[in-house]
Residue frames relative to the residue before (quaternion, step in Angstrom):
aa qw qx qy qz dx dy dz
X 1.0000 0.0000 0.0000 0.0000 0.00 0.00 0.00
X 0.5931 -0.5378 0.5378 0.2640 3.66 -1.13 0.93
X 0.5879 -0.6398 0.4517 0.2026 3.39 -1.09 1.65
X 0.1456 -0.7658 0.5929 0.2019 3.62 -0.06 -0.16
X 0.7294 0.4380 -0.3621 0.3807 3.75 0.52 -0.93
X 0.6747 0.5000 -0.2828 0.4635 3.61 1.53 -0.09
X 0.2730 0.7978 -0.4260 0.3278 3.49 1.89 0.20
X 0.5075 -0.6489 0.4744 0.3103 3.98 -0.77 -0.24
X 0.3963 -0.6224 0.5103 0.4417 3.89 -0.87 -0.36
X 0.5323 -0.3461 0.5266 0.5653 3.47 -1.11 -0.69
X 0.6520 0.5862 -0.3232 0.3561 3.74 0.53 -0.56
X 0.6328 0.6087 -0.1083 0.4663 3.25 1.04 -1.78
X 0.6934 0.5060 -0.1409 0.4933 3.38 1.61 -1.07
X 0.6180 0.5400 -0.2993 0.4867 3.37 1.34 0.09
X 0.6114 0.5224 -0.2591 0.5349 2.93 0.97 -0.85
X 0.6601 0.4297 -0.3698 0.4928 3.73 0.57 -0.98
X 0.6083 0.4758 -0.4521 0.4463 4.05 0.71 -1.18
X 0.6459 0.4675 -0.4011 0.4510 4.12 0.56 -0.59
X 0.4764 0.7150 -0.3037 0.4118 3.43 1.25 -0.56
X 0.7891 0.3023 -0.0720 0.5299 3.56 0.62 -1.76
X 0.6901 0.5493 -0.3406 0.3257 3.69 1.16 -0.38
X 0.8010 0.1828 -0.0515 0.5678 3.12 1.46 -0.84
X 0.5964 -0.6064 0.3744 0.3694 3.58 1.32 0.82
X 0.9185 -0.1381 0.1539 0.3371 3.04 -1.72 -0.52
X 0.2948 0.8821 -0.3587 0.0801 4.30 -0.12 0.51
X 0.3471 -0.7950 0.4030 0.2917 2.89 -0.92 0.43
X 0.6434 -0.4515 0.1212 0.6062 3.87 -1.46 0.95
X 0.5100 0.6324 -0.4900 0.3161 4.27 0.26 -0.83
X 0.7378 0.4457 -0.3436 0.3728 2.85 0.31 -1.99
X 0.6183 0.4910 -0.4065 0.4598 3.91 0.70 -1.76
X 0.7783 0.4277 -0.3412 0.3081 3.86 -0.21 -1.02
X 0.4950 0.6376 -0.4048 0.4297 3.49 1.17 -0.20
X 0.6316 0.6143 -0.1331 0.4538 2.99 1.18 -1.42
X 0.7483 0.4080 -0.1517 0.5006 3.58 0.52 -1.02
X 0.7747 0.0853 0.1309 0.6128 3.56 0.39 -1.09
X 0.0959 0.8780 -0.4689 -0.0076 3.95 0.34 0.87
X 0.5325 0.5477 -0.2508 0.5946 3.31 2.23 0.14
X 0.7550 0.0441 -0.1750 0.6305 3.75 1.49 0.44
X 0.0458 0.8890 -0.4555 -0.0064 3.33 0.48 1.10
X 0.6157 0.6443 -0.1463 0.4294 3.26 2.24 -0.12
X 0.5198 0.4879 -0.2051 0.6706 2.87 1.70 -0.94
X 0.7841 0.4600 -0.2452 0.3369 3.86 0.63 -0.94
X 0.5073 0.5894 -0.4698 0.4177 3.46 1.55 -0.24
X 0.6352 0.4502 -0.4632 0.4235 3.73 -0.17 -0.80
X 0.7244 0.4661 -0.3138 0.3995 3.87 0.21 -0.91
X 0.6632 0.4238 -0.3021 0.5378 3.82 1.21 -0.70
X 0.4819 0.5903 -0.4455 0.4699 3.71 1.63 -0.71
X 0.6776 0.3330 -0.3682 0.5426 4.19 0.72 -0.81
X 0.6272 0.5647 -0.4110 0.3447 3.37 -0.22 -0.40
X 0.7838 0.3133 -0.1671 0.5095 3.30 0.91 -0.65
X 0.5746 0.3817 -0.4617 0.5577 3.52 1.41 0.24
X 0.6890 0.3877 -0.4885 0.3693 3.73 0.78 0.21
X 0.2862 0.6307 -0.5732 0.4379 3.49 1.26 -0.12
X 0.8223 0.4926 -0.1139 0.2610 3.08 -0.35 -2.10
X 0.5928 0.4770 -0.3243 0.5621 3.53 1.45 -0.29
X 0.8059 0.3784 -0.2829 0.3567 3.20 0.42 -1.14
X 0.4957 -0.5469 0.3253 0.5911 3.93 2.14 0.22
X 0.6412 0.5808 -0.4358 0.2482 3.67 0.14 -0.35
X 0.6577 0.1269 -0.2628 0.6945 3.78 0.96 0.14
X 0.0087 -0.7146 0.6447 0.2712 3.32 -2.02 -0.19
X 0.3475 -0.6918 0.6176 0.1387 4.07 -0.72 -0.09
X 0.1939 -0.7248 0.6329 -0.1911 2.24 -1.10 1.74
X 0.3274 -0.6892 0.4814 0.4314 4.20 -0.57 1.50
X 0.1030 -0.6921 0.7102 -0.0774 3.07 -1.64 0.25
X 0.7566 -0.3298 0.1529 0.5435 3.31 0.38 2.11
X 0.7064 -0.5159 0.2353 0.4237 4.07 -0.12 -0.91
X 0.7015 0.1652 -0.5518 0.4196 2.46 1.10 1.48
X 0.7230 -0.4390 0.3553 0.3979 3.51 -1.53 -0.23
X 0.0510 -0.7030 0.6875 0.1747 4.25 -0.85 0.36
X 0.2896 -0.8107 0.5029 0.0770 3.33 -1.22 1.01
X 0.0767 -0.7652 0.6392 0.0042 3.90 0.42 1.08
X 0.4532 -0.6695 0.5613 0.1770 3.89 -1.78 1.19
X 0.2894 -0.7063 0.5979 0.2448 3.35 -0.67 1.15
X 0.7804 0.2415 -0.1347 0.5608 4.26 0.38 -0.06
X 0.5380 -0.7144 0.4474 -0.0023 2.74 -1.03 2.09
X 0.6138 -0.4248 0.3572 0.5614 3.78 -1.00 0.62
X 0.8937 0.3610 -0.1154 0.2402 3.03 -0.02 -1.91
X 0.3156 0.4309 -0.5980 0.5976 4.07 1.68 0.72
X 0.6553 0.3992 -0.4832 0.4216 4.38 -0.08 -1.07
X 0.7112 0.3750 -0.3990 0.4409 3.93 0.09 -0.56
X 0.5449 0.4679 -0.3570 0.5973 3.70 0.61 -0.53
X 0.7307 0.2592 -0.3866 0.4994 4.13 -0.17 -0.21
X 0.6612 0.5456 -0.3401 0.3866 3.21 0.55 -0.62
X 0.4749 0.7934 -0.0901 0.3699 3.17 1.43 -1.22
X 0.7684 0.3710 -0.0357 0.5203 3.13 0.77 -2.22
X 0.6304 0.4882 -0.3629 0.4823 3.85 0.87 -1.59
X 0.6371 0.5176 -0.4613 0.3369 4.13 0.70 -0.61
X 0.6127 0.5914 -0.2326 0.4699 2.94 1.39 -1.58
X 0.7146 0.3626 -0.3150 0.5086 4.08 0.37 -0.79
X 0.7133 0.4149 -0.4265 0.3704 3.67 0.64 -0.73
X 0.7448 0.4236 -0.1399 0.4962 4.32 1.28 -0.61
X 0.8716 0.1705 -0.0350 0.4583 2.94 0.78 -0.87
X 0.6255 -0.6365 0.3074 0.3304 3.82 1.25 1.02
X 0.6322 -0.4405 0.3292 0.5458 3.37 1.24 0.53
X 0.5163 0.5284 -0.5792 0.3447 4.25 0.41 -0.06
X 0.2506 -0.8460 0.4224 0.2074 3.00 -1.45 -0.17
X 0.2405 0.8358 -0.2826 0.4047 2.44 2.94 0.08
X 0.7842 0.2378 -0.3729 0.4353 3.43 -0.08 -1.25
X 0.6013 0.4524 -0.5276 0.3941 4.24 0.15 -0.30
X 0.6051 0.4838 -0.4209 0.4718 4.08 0.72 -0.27
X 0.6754 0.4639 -0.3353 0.4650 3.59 0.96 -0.91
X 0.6549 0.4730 -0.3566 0.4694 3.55 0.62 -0.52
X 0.7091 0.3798 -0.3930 0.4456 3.79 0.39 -0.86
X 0.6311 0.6113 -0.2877 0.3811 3.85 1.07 -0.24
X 0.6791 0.3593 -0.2227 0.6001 3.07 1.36 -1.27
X 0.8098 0.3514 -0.2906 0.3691 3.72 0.38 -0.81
X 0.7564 0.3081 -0.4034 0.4125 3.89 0.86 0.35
X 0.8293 -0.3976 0.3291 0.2144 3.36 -1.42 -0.36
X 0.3220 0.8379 -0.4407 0.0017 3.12 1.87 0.44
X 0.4489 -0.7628 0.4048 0.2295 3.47 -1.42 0.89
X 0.7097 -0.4965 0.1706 0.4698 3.34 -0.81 0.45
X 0.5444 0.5434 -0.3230 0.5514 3.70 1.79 -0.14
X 0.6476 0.3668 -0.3748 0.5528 3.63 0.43 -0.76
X 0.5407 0.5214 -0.5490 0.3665 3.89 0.62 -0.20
X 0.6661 0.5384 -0.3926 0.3351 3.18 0.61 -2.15
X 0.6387 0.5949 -0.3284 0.3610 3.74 0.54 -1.96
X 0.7422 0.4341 -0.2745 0.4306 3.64 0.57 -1.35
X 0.7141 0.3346 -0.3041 0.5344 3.88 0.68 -0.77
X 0.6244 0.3512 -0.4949 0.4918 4.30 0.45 0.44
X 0.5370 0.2827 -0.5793 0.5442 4.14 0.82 0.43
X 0.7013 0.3576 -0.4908 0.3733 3.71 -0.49 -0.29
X 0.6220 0.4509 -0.3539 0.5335 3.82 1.01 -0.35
X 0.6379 0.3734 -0.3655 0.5657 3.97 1.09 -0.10
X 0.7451 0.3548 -0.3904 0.4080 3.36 0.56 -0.41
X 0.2480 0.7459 -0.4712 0.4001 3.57 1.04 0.28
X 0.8980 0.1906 -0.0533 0.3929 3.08 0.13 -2.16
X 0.2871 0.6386 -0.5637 0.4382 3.19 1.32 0.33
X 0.7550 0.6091 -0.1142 0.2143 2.98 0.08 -1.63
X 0.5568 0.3923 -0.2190 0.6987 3.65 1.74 -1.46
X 0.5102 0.6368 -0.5689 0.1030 3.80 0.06 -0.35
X 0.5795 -0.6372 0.4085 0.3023 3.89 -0.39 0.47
């Protein structure tokens, strides 16, 4: 079962989404981002956030002259895939069928998110037949 005490906040999750958009940064650069009307008041608070990231493995920091740049050690799509699984084990006994059937049957998928969605099940196929 998926760790739970090593999950993220809703906070923690901002900071990482500034993380993947603009790459490597430092706490300024992230607090600019988040709160560009209190980038002073907002640095200490993005300064924790990013030492619990960094505890819990999900960022790391690198010096950088005098100060620190913070680069994400875990990609959107490993956080959607844990997230993913802990929904899947906590509702649905560990499947992941019935949370795919629902996001398929119950949104708008466009004629792209179809194509995208029917060439993985046609890649995982041949994964699958490979010898």
């Amino acid at each position: 079962m998926v760790n739970k005490s090593r999950d993220i906040t809703e906070a923690e999750l901002n900071v990482l989404q500034v993380l993947w958009q603009q790459g490597s940064s430092t706490i300024r650069s992230i607090a600019e981002v988040l709160e560009p009307s209190r980038v002073d008041s907002y640095y200490s608070t993005v300064k924790k956030l990013l030492e619990r990231l960094e505890a819990k493995g999900f960022v790391k920091r690198e010096p950088a002259g005098i100060a620190f740049t913070y680069e994400a050690t875990i990609a959107r799509d490993d956080l959607v895939g844990r997230r993913l699984q802990e929904v899947a084990e906590t509702l649905c006994e560990g499947s992941l069928t019935p949370l795919l059937t629902q996001l398929a049957q119950h949104h708008d998928l466009s004629r792209k998110q179809q194509k995208v969605l029917m060439d993985l099940i046609d890649d995982l196929a041949k994964q699958n037949n490979k010898p």
